[in-house]
N, C-alpha and C positions, 0 to 999 in steps of 0.2 A: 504494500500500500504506500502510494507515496502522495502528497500532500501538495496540493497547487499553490501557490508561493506567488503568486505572479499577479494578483491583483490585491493589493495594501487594503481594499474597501471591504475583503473578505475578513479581517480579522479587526475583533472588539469594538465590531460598529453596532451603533444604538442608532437606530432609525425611524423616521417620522414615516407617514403615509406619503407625505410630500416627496419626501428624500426617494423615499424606494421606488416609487412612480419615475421621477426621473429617471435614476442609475436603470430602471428596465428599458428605458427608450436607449438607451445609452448604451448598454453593456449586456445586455441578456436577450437580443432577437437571435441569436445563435439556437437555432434545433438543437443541438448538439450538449448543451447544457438542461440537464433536468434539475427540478426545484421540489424538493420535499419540506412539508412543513407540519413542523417538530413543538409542540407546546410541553412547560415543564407547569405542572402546576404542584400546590402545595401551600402549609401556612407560611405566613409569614414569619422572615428570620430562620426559615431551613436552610437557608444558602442557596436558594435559587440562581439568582442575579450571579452569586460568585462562581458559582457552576458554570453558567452558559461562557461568563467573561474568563474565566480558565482555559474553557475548549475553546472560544473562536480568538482570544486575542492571549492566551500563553501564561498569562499570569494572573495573581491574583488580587482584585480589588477591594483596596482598602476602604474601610466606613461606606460602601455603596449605599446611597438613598432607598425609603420604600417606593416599590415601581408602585407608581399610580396608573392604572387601566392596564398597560402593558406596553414593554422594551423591544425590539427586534433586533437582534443580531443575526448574523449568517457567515456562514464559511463557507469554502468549495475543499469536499476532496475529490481525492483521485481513487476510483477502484476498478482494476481491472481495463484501466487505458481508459477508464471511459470518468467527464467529469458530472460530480456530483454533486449539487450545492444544498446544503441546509439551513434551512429558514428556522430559525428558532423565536419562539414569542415566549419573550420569560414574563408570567404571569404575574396582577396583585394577590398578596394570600389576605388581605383585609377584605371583608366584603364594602364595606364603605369604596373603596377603591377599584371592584370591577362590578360592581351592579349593572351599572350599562352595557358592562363589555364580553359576559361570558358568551351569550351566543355565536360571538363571533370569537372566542378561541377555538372552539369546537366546529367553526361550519367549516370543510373541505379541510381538517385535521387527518396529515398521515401517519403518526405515530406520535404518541403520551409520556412522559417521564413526570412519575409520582414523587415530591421529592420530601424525605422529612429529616430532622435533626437528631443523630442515635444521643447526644446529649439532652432531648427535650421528649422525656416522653407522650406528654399531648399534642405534639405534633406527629406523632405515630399515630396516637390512638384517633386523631380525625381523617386518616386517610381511607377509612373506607365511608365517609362522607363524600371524599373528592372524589371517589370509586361511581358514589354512587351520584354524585352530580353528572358526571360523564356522561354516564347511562340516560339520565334523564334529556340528555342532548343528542337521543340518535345516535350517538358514534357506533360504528356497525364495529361488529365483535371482531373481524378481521384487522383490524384496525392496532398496530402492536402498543402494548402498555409494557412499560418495565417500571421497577423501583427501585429508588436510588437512598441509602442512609448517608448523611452528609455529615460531616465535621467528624470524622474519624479520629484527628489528631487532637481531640479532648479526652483523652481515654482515661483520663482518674473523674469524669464528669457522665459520661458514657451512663445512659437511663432505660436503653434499648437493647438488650442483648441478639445477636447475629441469630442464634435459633429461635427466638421472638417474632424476628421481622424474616426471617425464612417461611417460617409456620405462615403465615400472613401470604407472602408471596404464592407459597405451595396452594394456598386455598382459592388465590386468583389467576393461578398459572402466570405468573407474569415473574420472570428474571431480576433474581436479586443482585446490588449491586452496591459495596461497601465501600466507601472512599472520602476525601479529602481536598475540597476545593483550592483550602490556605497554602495545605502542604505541595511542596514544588518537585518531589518526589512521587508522587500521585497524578503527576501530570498525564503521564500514559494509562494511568488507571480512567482518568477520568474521557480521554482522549476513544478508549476501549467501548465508554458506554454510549456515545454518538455513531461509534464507528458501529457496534452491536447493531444498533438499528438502521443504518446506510444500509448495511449488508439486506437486511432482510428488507429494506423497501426497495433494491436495486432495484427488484424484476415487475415491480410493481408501475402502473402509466401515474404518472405525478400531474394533476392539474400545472394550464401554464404560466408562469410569474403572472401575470396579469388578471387572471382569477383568484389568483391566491391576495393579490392585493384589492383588487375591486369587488371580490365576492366578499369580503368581511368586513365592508363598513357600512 
């Protein structure tokens, strides 16, 4: 797998509806580039925001603000010669903050990341709430979900234990996935669980940038 390098606007971009609309008249009439997109949802203060800015821009961000309605970032990789760009919406976990906005994380959604704090245990214990909002929004079961325990590198704070949130995964079939946004060692861990879902939505037809941006406002 190797990693497209070649356009700077692929990594730790946070995007308006405006922005992105342009960069597609601009950068993306290419067939040749497919768009999958990617929602991490979860409470607030799992490490959402820090997660997606680890995977699209390398490192980790300090004091990030609460996303109010929702962030965009995206990368391109590379799999199997062929480019692949991921559209990620990192969601608000406050409901004050996306009451407007959930139907539109969910409409023309290719893949889910549940994401909670292994140091916060009610942030575990609400994820089969955001299970079951999902549900409530049609996302067709084909649709892949994985879950993610974040801030791994708290371990004397640690409120979640690894066969806890396994048990939990096992019961939704959805892949468990234990790791560390802060930590810079974890970078390929976290780099694993984008890549996990790339793979599985290769084979898949991806709505084209312009739907993904025009169908969700």
């Amino acid at each position: 797998m190797e990693e497209n390098t070649t356009d700077n606007n692929d990594f730790a971009s946070i995007y308006t509806r405006d922005s992105l609309a342009k960069e597609s008249c601009q950068e993306y009439d290419s067939a040749q580039e497919r768009v999958f997109k990617i929602i991490v949802i979860g409470d607030s203060n799992a490490g959402k925001t820090s997660l997606t800015y680890r995977f699209c821009g390398g490192k980790f961000l300090q004091n990030p603000e609460a996303t109010i309605g929702v962030d965009f970032r995206q990368r391109t990789i590379q799999l199997d010669g062929e480019n692949i760009k991921l559209q990620i919406w990192d969601t608000a976990g406050q409901e004050r903050f996306r009451k407007s906005m959930v139907e539109h994380y969910y409409r023309n959604v290719h893949a889910i990341i549940f994401v909670y704090d292994v140091s916060s245990l009610p942030s575990f214990e609400s994820l089969p709430e955001w299970i079951e909002e999902c549900s409530r929004h049609s996302v067709p079961p084909m649709v892949p979900r994985i879950l993610v325990g974040n801030k791994c590198d708290l371990r004397g704070m640690r409120e979640v234990s690894t066969f806890l949130a396994q048990r939990l995964a096992d019961n939704y079939n959805f892949p468990l996935f234990e790791t560390s946004a802060r930590d810079p060692a974890e970078k390929e861990h976290v780099d694993a669980i984008f890549l996990t879902l790339a793979y599985r939505l290769k084979n898949h037809k991806p709505l084209r940038l312009k739907q993904l941006l025009w169908g969700n406002f």
